[in-house]
C-alpha atoms as one frame of an Amber mdcrd trajectory, in Angstrom:
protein
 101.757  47.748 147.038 102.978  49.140 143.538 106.649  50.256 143.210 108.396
  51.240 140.634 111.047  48.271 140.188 114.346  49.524 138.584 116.246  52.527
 137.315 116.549  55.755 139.005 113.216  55.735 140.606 113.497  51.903 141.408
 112.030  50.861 145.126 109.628  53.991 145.298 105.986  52.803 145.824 103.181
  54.217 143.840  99.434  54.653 145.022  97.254  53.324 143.458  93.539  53.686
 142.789  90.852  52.108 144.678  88.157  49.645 143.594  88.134  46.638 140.822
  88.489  49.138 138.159  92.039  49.308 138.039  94.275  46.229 138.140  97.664
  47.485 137.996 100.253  44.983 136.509 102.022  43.238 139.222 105.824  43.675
 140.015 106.827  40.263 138.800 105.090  40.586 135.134 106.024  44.516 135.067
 109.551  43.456 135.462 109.121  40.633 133.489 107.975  42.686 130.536 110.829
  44.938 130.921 113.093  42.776 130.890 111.982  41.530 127.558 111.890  45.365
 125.834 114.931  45.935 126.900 116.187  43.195 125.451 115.134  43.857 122.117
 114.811  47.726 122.577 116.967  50.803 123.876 114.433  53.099 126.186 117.152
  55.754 126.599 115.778  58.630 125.284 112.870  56.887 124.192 109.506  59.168
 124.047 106.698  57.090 125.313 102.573  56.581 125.440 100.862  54.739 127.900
  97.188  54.230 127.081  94.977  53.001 129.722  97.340  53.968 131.957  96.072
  53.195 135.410  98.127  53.943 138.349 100.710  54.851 135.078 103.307  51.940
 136.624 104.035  51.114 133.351 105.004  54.664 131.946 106.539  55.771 135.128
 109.027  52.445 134.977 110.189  53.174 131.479 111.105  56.650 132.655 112.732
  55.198 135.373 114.688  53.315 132.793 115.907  55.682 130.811 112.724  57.038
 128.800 112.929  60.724 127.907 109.489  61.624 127.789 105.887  59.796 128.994
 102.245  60.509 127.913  99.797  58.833 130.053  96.195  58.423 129.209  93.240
  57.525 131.500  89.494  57.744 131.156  88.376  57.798 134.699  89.707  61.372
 136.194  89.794  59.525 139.894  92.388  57.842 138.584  93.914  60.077 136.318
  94.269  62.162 139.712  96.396  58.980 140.678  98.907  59.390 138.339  98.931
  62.657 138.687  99.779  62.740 142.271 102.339  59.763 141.297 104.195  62.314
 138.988 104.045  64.789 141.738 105.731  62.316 144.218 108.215  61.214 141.868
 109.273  64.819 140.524 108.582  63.768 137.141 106.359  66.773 136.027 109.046
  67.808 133.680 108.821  64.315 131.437 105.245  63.518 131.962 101.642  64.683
 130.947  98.473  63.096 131.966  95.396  63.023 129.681  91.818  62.613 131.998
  90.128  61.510 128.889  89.363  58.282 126.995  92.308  57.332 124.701  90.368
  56.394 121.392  89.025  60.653 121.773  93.359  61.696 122.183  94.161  59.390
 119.568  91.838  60.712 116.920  93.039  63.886 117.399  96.504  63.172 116.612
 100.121  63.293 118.209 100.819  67.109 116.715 103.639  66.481 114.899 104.995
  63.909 117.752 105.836  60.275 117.202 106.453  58.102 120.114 109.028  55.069
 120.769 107.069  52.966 122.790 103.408  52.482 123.121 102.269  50.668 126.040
  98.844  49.508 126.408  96.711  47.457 129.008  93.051  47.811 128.508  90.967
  47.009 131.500  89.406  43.301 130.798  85.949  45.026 129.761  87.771  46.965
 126.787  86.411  44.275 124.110  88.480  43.258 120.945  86.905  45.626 118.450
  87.632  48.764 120.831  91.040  47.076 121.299  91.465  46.675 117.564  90.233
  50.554 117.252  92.875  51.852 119.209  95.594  50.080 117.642  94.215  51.177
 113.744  93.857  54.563 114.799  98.053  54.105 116.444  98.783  53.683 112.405
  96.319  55.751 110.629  97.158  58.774 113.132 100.902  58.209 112.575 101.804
  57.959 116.089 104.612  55.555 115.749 108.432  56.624 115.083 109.605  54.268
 112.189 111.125  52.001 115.046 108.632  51.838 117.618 107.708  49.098 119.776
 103.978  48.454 120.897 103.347  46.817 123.623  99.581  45.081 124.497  98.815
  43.537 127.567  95.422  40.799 128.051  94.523  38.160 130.197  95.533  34.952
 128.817  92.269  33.876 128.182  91.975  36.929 125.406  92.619  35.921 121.597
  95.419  37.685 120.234  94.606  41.520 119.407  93.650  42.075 115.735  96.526
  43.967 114.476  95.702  46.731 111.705  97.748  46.770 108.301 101.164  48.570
 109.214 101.548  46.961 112.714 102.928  43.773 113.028 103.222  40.783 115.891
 106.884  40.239 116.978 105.813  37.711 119.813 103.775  36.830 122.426 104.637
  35.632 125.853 102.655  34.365 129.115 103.188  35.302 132.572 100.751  33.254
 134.623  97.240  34.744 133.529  98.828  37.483 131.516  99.554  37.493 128.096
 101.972  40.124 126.405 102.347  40.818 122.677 105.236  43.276 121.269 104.335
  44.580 117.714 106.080  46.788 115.717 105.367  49.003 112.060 105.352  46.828
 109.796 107.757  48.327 107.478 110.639  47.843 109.855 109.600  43.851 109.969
 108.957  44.230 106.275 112.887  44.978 106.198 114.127  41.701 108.703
């Protein structure tokens, strides 16, 4: 069972999609993860992008926290339907839109005019490096990112550390059990520490 784990929303359980597809990130790492972007980041009001989204645990907790605004992307429509009926449940339809479509095809065609606060990702283990490393060039060269943004990449521990594209920078990396989470941000605001 998937719930959401604090906030507003905290204790409500989310479905989740069926088969090996999917492997939504457990409660312990989810909070885990939270716990550290909180720590060095204020989701009130934050506007937020959740690619490979899954069930969309991860974009539906940071609303939960505080976040103004999510955009959840997901390649399989099964699953997209998930989230979907996830938003539904949790009367979120107001702060949340759900792409059905791969997320390197949204992010080419750019945010309109949108930046976003926090960009969550956690590729399914067959997304290889290079497609990884795609996604997070075309996060810089479509100017997705507010000038403070936090992105957020989730592997299996046994991954090598995502290529990051000029203008996105690691701020650290941390293991939970057989996860592995890096936080990156634009480089010019780690230019300016």
């Amino acid at each position: 069972m998937t719930r959401i784990i604090a906030g507003q929303l905290g204790g409500r359980t989310l479905a989740t999609p069926r088969g090996a597809d999917t492997r939504p990130t457990t409660d312990r790492v989810r909070e885990a993860v939270f716990s550290r972007i909180e720590s060095i980041f204020e989701l009130t009001g934050a506007r937020v992008l959740d690619l490979y989204a899954g069930s969309g645990a991860l974009g539906l907790e940071a609303v939960s926290r505080g976040a103004e605004w999510v955009t959840l992307v997901e390649a399989d429509r099964r699953t997209a339907r998930v989230i979907e009926a996830n938003v539904a449940e949790l009367g979120l339809r107001a702060v949340a839109r759900v792409h059905a479509e791969k997320v390197d095809r949204v992010l080419e065609r750019g945010p309109g005019g949108e930046t976003f606060d926090l960009v969550l990702l956690d590729p399914p283990y067959p997304v290889g490096e290079a497609e990884l490393a795609t996604t997070l060039g075309l996060l810089i060269s479509g100017e997705w990112l507010s000038p403070d943004a936090l992105v957020v990449v989730e592997r299996s521990a046994r991954s090598p550390e995502p290529t990051w594209p000029q203008g996105l920078a690691l701020i650290r990396s941390r293991t939970y059990g057989e996860t592995v989470v890096h936080l990156a941000e634009p480089s010019q605001a780690a230019d300016a520490e």
